[in-house]
N, C-alpha and C positions, 0 to 999 in steps of 0.2 A: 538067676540074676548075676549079672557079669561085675566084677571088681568097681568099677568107674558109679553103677549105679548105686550099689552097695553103701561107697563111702559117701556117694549125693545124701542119700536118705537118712545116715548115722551123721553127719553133717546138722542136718538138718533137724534132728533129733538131740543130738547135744546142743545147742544152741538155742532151739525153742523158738525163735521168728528170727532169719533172717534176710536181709536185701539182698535182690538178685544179683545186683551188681558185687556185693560181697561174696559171694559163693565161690567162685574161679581161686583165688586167694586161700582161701577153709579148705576148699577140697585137693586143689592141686590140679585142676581139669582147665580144660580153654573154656572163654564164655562163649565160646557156640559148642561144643561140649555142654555146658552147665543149661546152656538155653534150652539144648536138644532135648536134655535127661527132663529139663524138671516140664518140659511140654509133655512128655511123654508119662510121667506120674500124674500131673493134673486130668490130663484126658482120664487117666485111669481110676479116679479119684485117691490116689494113695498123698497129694500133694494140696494144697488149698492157698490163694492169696488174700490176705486180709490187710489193708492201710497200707500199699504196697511191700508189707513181708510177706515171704513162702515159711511155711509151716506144716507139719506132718495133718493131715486128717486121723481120725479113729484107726479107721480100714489101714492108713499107711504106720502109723505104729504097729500093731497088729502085722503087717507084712516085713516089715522089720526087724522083729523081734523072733517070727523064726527062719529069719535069712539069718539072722547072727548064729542062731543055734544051731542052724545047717552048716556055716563057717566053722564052727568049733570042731567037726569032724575033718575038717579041712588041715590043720594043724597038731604042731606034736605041745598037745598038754602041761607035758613035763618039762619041754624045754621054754614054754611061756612064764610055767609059774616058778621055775627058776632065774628066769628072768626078771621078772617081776619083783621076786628077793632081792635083786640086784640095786634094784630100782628106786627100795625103801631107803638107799643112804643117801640118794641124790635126793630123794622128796623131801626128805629130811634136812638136807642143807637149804634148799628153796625155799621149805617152808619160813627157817632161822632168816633169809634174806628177806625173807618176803617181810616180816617180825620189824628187821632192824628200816625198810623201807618207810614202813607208817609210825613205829614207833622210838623215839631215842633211847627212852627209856621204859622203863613198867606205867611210866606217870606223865613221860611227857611226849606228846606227838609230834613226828615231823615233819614241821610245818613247811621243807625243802626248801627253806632262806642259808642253809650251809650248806655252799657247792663241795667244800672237802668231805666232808659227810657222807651225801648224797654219791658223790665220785666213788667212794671208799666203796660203797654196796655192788656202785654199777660193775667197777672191775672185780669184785666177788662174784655176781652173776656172770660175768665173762671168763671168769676162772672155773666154773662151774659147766659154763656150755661147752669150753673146751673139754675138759676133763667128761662129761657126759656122751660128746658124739661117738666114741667106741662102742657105748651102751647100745644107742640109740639106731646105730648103724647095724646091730646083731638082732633088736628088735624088730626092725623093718624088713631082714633078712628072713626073719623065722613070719611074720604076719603082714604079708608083702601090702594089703591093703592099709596100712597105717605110713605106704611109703610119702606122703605128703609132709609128713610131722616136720620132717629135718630143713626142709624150704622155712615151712610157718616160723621154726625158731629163729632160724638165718635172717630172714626179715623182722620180725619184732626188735630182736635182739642190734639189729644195725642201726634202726630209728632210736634204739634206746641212746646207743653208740654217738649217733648224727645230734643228739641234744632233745628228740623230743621223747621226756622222760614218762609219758603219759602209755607210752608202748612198753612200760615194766609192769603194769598192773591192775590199766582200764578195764572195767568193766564193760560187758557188752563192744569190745573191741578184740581183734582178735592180737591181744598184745602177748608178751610173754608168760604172765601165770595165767592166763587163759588159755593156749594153746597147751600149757603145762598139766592146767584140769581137765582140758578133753581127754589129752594120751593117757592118764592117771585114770581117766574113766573107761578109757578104752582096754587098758589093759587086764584090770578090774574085770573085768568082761570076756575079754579072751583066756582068764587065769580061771575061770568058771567062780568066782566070788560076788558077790554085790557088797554096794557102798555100807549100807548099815552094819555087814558082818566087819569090812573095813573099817569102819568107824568105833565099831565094840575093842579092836583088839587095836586102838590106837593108831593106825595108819590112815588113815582120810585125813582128804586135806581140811 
């Protein structure tokens, strides 16, 4: 399985349903690209569409799961999960943004009626992505199929920019702390770890 299909189906997988027309954008491919790939999993039954979303089948999880493992041979180990160390200060200020986005305080939410506020966090996050793309740049170097990431944030991050504030934190949208929790997941993955051990030693998001 060749790189382009690879990230269709971990796409596809992290995300759990979604529209076709969304895919080109998640993955980084053209939509006659996306159209190609996900014809060619459906046929194979590795792909399924239900209420107009694409969604893994059984058999495509399962085909998935050891395309990643056969990845892992693919890469130098040591320099992922050194990376990945890296990775725990930036998640950690994201996280602190992500904190001061919903909440003012311990007690009170924010209800984003204070543009200085609101402003305050956004050029945090902007200070953050700058200070991040060195990372993110060595990342994509050593695990070439995660080269999509750096587009996803470029675009989240400019609508956040352009006023529409909803590209900081939608759910079910590919906005900035969601493109934040796939690479998070991804790397999880490549670092040969899972979320729950992540989550025991305090790093999950």
């Amino acid at each position: 399985m060749d790189m382009e299909q690879l990230r269709l189906l971990r796409t596809l997988r992290l995300k759990g349903r979604v529209l076709a027309d969304d895919l080109p954008a998640a993955t980084g491919l053209t939509d006659a690209e996306c159209a190609e790939l996900t014809g060619q999993f459906i046929a194979a039954g590795l792909v399924e569409e239900a209420r107009d979303r694409l969604k893994l089948t059984v058999e495509g999880r399962d085909q998935l799961a050891g395309e990643l493992t056969s990845e892992l041979e693919t890469i130098d180990s040591d320099q992922i999960k050194a990376l990945y160390d890296e990775f725990g200060r930036f998640n950690t200020e994201l996280k602190s943004l992500m904190t001061r986005w919903q909440l003012k305080d311990a007690e009170t939410p924010n209800d984003h009626s204070d543009a200085d506020y609101d402003q305050a966090v956004i050029d945090g996050l902007t200070a953050l992505d700058a200070d991040f793309r060195g990372l993110l740049a060595r990342i994509v170097a050593a695990a070439p199929r995660l080269g999509h990431y750096p587009a996803r944030f470029a675009n989240a991050l400019d609508r956040v920019n352009a006023g529409d504030h909803s590209w900081f934190a939608k759910p079910l949208a590919d906005s900035y702390h969601t493109v934040w929790f796939e690479l998070h997941e991804d790397l999880i993955g490549l670092a040969g770890l899972s979320r729950a051990e992540e989550a025991a030693a305090g790093r999950a998001e």
